[in-house]
C-alpha angles and dihedrals in degrees: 000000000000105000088192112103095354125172120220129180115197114199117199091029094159099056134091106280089027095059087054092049095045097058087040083057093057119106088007106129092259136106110236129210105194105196114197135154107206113359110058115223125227109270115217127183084274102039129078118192111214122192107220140177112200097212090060097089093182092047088045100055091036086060090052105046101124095021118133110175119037118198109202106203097137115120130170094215108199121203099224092043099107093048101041115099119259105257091053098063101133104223099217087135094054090048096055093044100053083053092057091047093055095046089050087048087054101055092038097244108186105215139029117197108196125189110214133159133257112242082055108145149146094246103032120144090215103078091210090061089043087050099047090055084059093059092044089064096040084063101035087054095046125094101248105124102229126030133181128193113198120192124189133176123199114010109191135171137207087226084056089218081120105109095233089058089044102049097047091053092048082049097054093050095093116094075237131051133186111238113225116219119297090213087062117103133190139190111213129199129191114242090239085064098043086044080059095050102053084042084056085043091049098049106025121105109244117215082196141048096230126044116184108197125184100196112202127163115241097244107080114203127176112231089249082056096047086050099052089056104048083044094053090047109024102028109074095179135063114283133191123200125217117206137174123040082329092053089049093048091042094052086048093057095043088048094051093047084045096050098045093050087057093260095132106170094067088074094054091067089081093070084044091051095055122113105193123126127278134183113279101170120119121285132235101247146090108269123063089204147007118255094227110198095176128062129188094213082062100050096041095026110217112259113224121273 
């Protein structure tokens, strides 16, 4: 793709990883649209806030006229999603996302760049990975010309303002934890590698309509291991954990107190936590592998077994 005089439109800018993207895009030969609905984002010479509601098609289409790459980072993250049954899931996120497809359908954009996670699948237990497949194949069956699904796992930052980092260590506040299983592993990736990856996503030329990208860091841990390093660094007092059935009802009451009290993130640990398969083939893209700069193991150091 033509980097000159690119468009880009950034949902959710004013989230956690859009509000990253959004300051690595300043100065970047691109013109950025930062969509928000409450929280304005900084303008810079090259970066435009736009106030937005989803559910107003025409405003919708009339923001994007011109726009030639769309990031879709917007999520309306709810507090009892992790916990709801299955069949309850409210699909306010698929309905604004069908909206943005159609606009972007309407003015012709060329590319839509959506984060997922990875986990997302048709048959998952977590409703929010279940949901998030959904959205993958709203956007794989619609007419824009060029989609990306990104899905990360673990996105973690030094300033530990990410909600993975923060929930474990609200978590970890209580004299007692609940120990996640040993046998979980995860595959984290700094949020200035993943930024890299959707600017790669956004200016690449694709040699197919559809690319599919898991997007896991290189280190492996498992979530005891995790723990033990945000214990040792970020917990200053003496903590016990709690595994086994006593550990899991343990994390649900904590979860349900967290979550009643407006922490949200907490709840999303359960999706982390998951262990269930995910599609490890190799992706259509350009790039065999991510060149992966920040390491957990670096910013937390492992603490010996």
């Amino acid at each position: 793709m033509n980097n000159r005089n690119l468009n880009i439109l950034v949902t959710g800018s004013s989230g956690f990883i859009g509000k990253h993207l959004i300051k690595r895009l300043r100065g970047m030969p691109f013109s950025v649209l930062a969509m928000y609905r409450t929280e304005t984002p900084e303008v810079s010479k090259n970066v435009f806030p736009v106030q937005c509601e989803f559910g107003n098609y025409q405003q919708l289409r009339s923001v994007m006229r011109d726009v030639d790459v769309v990031v879709h980072l917007a999520w309306e993250y709810l507090p009892n999603e992790a916990t709801i049954s299955q069949g309850s899931v409210p699909e306010s996120n698929i309905q604004s996302l069908e909206i943005l497809l159609r606009a972007m359908e309407n003015v012709k954009a060329r590319r839509l760049i959506l984060v997922s996670a990875l986990g997302a699948r048709e048959n998952a237990s977590d409703p929010f990975l279940s949901k998030k497949y959904q959205c993958e194949v709203a956007v794989i069956n619609s007419d824009i010309p060029e989609k990306i699904v990104l899905r990360p796992d673990v996105i973690w930052s030094e300033t530990k303002q990410d909600h993975f980092l923060r929930a474990l260590i609200e978590m970890m506040k209580y004299p007692v934890y609940p120990l996640i299983e040993p046998k979980t592993t995860k595959y984290p990736l700094n949020i200035n590698d993943f930024l890299e990856i959707i600017i790669k996503a956004a200016t690449m030329e694709m040699n197919h309509p559809v690319m599919i990208l898991p997007c896991i860091g290189n280190e492996v841990l498992t979530y005891r291991e995790i723990q033990k390093m945000v214990a040792a660094k970020m917990a200053h007092k003496v903590r016990f954990g709690l595994g086994g059935f006593l550990g899991q009802l343990l994390f649900e009451i904590i979860s349900k107190r967290e979550i009643s009290r407006g922490f949200e993130s907490i709840s999303r640990l359960r999706s982390t936590a998951a262990d269930g398969p995910f599609d490890r083939t190799r992706p259509i893209s350009n790039q065999d592998s991510i060149d992966q700069k920040f390491y957990m193991k670096d910013f937390l150091g492992l603490p010996e077994r």
